[in-house]
N, C-alpha and C positions, 0 to 999 in steps of 0.2 A: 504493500500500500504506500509506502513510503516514495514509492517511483510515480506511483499516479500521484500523486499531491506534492509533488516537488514543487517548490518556488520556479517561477520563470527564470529563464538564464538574463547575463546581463547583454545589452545590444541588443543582437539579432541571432544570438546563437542558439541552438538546438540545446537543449538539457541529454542527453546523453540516456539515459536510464526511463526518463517518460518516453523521447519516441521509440525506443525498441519496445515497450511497452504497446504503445497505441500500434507499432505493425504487427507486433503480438495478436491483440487484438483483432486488427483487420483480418490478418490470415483465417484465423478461429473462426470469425463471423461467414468470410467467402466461403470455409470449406465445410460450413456446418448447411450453407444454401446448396451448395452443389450435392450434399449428400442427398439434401430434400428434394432438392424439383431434378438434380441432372444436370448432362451436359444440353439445356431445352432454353427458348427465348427467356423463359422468366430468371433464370439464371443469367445471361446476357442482358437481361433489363437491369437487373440488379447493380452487374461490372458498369451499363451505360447511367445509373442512378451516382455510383459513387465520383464516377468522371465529374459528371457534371456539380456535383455538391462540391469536388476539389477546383471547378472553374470557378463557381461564387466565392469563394472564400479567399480565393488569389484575386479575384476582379476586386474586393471588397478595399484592397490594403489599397488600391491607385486611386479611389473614392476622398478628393480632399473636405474632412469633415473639421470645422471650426466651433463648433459648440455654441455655447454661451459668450466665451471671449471675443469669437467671429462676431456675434452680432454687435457687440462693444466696439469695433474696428481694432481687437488690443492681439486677435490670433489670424494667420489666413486661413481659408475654407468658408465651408458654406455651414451656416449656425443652423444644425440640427446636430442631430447624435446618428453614429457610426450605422446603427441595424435600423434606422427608417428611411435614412438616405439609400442605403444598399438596398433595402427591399423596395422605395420606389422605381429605384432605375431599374433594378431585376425584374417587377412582375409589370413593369410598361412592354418590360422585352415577354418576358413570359406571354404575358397574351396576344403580342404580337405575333411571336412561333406559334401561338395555338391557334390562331386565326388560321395562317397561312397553310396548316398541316390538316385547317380541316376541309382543303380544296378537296376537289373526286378523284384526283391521283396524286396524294401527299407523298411528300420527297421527304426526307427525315433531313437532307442537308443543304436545301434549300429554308426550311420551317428553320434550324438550327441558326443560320444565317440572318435571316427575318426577325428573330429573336435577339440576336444579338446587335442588328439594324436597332431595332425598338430600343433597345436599353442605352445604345452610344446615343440615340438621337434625345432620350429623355434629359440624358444628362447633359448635355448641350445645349439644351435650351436652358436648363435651369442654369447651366452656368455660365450663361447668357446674362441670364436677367440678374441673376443675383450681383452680377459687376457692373452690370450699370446701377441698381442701386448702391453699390459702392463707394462707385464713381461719380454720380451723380446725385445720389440721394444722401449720402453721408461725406461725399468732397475729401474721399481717402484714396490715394495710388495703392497699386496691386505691387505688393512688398513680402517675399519672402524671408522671413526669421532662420531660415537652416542652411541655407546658400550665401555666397557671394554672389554667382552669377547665375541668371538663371540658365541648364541646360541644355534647354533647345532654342536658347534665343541670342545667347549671351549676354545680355541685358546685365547690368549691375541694380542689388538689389538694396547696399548699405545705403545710400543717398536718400531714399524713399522712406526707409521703415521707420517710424517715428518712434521716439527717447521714452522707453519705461515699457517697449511691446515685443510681443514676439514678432510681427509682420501685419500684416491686413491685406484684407483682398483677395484675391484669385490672379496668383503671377500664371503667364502662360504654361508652364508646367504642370501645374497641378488642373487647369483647364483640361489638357491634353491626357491628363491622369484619370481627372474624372472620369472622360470619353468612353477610354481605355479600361475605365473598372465595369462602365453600363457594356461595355459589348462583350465581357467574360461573363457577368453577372444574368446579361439576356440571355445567354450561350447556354451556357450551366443550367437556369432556369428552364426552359425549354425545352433540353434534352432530357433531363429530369421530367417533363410533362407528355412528354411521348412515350420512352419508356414504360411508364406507366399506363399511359393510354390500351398501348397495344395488348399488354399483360389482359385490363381489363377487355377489351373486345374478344380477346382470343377465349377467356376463361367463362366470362358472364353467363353467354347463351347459354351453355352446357349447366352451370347450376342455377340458373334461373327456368332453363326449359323453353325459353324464349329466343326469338329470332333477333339476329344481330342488330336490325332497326330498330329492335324495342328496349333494348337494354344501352343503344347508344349514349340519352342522354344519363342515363346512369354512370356510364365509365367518363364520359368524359366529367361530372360532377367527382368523381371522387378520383382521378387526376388533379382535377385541378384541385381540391382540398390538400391531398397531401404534397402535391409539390409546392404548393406556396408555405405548405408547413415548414417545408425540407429547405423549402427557401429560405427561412425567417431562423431555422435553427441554427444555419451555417451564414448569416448577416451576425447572428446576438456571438456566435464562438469570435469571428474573426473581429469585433467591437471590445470582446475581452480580450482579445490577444493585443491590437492596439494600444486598449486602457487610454481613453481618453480622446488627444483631436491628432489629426495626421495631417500632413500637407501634400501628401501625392509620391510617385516613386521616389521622387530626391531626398525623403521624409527619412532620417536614419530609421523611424520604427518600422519602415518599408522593411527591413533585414529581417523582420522576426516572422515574414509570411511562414516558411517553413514548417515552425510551430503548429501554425494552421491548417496546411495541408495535410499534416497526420491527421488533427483534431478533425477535420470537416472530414477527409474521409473514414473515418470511423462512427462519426455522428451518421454520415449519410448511409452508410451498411446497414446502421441498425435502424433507422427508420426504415432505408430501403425494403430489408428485408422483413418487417412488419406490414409494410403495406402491400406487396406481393403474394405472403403468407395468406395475407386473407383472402385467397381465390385458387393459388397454386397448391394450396397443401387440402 
């Protein structure tokens, strides 16, 4: 026990003894599905469930989140918290892919892509607007606190950032982060919603007795419950992995994704395979 409850490491480093732990774990959970359903789609739903829970929770760390301070102009990011930001931009993408997947001949990697469209483009806008009220409604430059310069711009950032703050605004970095978080987080979401779908279409009829028209909106209702669940479980892990506000990749807590990707794919197995269970077994 003392390995699952280890203190975080310091920076961005891996704690040693938790993640062989959490692949412990994962291992145990995949080979305890494959004893149960086989080598059959629901088991292959499950491997496409855990992918995508490890997309959100990587897309989650590029998501610039400013908190309270952000809205003070005293931190940069967008003044909300870590898992409503992440799940806005993931389930704008989410139901964007499930739109697209529910044409008459759905593509899994076209719907995937569509998803991942929806969530870069939510976040784009919002972080759109939120810099002109920055800009214009609080009369504050876009100033990074973690940088000199910023990285994709070169832009120098000490000139700007005002005496007693971390930074303010949204420097173009952390814009291009956000993006970059909605279109893993769309990705992630939406594969996670298909998987699942299929599961349900394939299994329903046979224990319902019913024809595939009639149990449609059934799977697709209880898709979409649990992947926005699965969404929301791997947005609140990678918000504690964070602890607090993040500025985008240039963000030193950017280092500590790692962490995450254990955690999120182990979260997502065991949902996964919960919500599979109830029709495969």
């Amino acid at each position: 026990m003392s390995a699952i409850g280890a203190k975080p490491a310091a920076g961005g480093s891996l704690d040693p003894k938790a993640g062989i732990v959490g692949i412990i774990i994962l291992i145990i959970i995949v080979a305890l599905a494959y004893m149960l359903v086989g080598a059959s789609f629901a088991f292959m739903a499950l491997i496409g469930i855990i992918i995508g829970g490890i997309l959100i929770g990587f897309g989650v760390h590029f998501v610039p989140v400013g908190g309270a301070p952000a809205a003070m102009g005293q931190a940069p990011g967008i003044a909300t918290g870590v898992a409503m930001l992440a799940a806005g931009a993931g389930l704008a993408g989410l139901f964007g892919g499930a739109w697209a997947y529910a044409a008459e001949t759905p593509d899994i990697a076209v719907s995937v892509v569509t998803g991942a469209v929806g969530g870069g483009l939510m976040m784009a806008i919002t972080c759109f607007f939120v810099t002109f009220i920055y800009v214009y409604g609080m009369g504050i430059p876009c100033a990074s606190g973690k940088v000199l310069k910023d990285p994709l711009t070169g832009d120098s950032q000490p000139e700007y950032k005002s005496q007693g703050t971390e930074g303010h605004g949204l420097p173009f970095i952390s814009w291009v982060g956000g993006v970059t978080g909605g279109l893993f987080g769309g990705a992630g979401g939406t594969l996670i919603y298909i998987m699942l779908l299929d599961v349900y279409k394939g299994a329903l009829p046979g224990m319902m007795n019913a024809q595939a028209a009639q149990i449609l909106p059934i799977a697709v209702t209880l898709a979409g419950i649990f992947s926005v669940g699965m969404f929301l479980v791997n947005a609140v892990l990678a918000a504690y992995n964070i602890t607090g506000t993040i500025e985008g990749p240039h963000d030193p807590k950017f280092k500590r994704f790692p962490r995450d990707l254990i955690a999120s794919a182990v979260a997502s197995a065991v949902c996964g395979i919960v919500a599979i269970m109830i029709v495969a077994v």
